[in-house]
C-alpha positions in Angstrom: 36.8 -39.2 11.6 35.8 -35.8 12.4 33.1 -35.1 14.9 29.8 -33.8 14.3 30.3 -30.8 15.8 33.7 -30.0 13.4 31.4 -31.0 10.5 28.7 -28.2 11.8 30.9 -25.7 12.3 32.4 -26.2 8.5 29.0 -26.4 7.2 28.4 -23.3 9.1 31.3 -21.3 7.9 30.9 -22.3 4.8 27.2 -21.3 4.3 28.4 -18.0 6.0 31.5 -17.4 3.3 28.6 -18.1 0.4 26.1 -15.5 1.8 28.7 -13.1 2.1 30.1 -13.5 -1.6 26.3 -13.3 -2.6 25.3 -9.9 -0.6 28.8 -8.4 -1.7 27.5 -10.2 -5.7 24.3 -8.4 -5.4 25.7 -5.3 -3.7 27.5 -4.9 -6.8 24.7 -5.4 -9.3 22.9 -2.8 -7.3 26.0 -0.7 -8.0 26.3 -1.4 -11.7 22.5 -1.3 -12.3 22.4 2.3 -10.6 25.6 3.6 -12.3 23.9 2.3 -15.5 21.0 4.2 -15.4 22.3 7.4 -13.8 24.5 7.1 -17.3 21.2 6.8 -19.2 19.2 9.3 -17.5 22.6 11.9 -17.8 22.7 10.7 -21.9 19.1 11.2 -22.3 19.5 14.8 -20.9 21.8 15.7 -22.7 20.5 14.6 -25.9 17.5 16.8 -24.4 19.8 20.1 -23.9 21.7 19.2 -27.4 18.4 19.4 -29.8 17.3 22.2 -27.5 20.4 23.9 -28.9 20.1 22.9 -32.3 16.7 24.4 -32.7 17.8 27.6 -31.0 20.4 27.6 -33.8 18.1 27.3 -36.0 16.5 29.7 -37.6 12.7 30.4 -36.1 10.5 29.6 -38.6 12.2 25.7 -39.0 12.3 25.4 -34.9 9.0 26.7 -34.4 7.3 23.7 -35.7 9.6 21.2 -33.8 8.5 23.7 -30.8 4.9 23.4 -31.0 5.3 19.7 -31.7 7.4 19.8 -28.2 4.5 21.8 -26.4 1.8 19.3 -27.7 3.5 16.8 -26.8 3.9 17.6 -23.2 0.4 18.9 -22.9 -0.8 15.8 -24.1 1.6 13.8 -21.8 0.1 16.4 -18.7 -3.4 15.5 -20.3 -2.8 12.3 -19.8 -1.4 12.3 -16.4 -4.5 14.5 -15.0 -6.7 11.8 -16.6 -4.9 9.1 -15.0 -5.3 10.8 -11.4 -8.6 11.6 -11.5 -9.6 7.8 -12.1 -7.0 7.0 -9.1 -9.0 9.6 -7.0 -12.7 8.5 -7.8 -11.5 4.8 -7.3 -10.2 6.1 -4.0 -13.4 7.7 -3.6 -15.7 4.6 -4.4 -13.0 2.4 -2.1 -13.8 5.2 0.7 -17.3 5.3 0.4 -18.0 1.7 0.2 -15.9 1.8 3.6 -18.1 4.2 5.2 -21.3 2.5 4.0 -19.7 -1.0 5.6 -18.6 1.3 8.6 -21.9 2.7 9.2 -23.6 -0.9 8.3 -22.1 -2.5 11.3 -22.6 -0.2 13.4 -26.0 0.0 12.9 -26.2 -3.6 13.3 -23.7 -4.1 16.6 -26.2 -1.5 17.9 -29.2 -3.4 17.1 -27.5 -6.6 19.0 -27.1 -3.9 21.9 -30.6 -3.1 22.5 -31.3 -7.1 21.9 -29.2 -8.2 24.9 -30.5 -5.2 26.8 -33.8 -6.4 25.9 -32.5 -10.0 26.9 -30.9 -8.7 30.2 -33.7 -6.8 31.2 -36.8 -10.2 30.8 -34.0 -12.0 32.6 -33.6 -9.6 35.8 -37.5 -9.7 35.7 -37.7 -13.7 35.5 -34.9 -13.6 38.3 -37.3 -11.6 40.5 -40.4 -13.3 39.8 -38.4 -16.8 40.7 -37.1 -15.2 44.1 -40.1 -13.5 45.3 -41.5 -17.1 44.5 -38.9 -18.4 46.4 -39.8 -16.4 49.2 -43.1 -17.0 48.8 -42.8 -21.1 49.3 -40.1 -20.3 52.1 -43.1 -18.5 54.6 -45.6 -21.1 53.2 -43.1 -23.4 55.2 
């Protein structure tokens, strides 16, 4: 019969052999994923830079068309883009206002609560004063 502590340390290596074989699994898929779409992004360019060609080859009233088509597409894409920011950058804008509006909100309120408990101190120092001077006051009476 083994003892615990054999049993533990089996356990142990064995959970420490299976997290290796998974980190060195998923380093590899990591690999393989970003091999895979450095591939993809490199075909893509080049099938880019290859109609690019052909349409210089081409004489220029057939390319031109394709050209414009090319243009107006990536105006439209920029057109969309700027559209997409400048709804990011007003949200941002609304998110910081309402901020500054919540900022200024407490402030104005843990101000308010300031001048109460000065307020509070201050009757309190007088009430002290009063009950001491009466104190004093029953002490000669005495």
């Amino acid at each position: 019969m083994k003892k615990l502590s054999q049993v533990l340390l089996e356990m142990s290596q064995h959970a420490a052999a299976t997290e290796n074989r998974a980190e060195a699994t998923r380093a590899e898929n990591r690999q393989a994923f970003e091999t895979h779409a450095s591939e993809a992004r490199t075909r893509a360019q080049s099938a880019h830079d290859a109609f690019a060609t052909r349409l210089d080859v081409v004489k220029q009233s057939i390319a031109e068309p394709w050209r414009e088509l090319g243009e107006t597409f990536t105006a439209q894409i920029n057109r969309v883009q700027r559209s997409v920011d400048e709804r990011k950058n007003a949200r941002d804008l609304a998110k910081a206002q309402d901020q500054a509006d919540d900022a200024e909100a407490y402030a104005e309120i843990a101000a308010e609560f300031v001048l109460l408990a000065a307020a509070e101190a201050e009757a309190a120092m007088v009430e002290a004063l009063v009950a001491r001077a009466h104190a004093i006051s029953l002490e000669k009476d005495a």
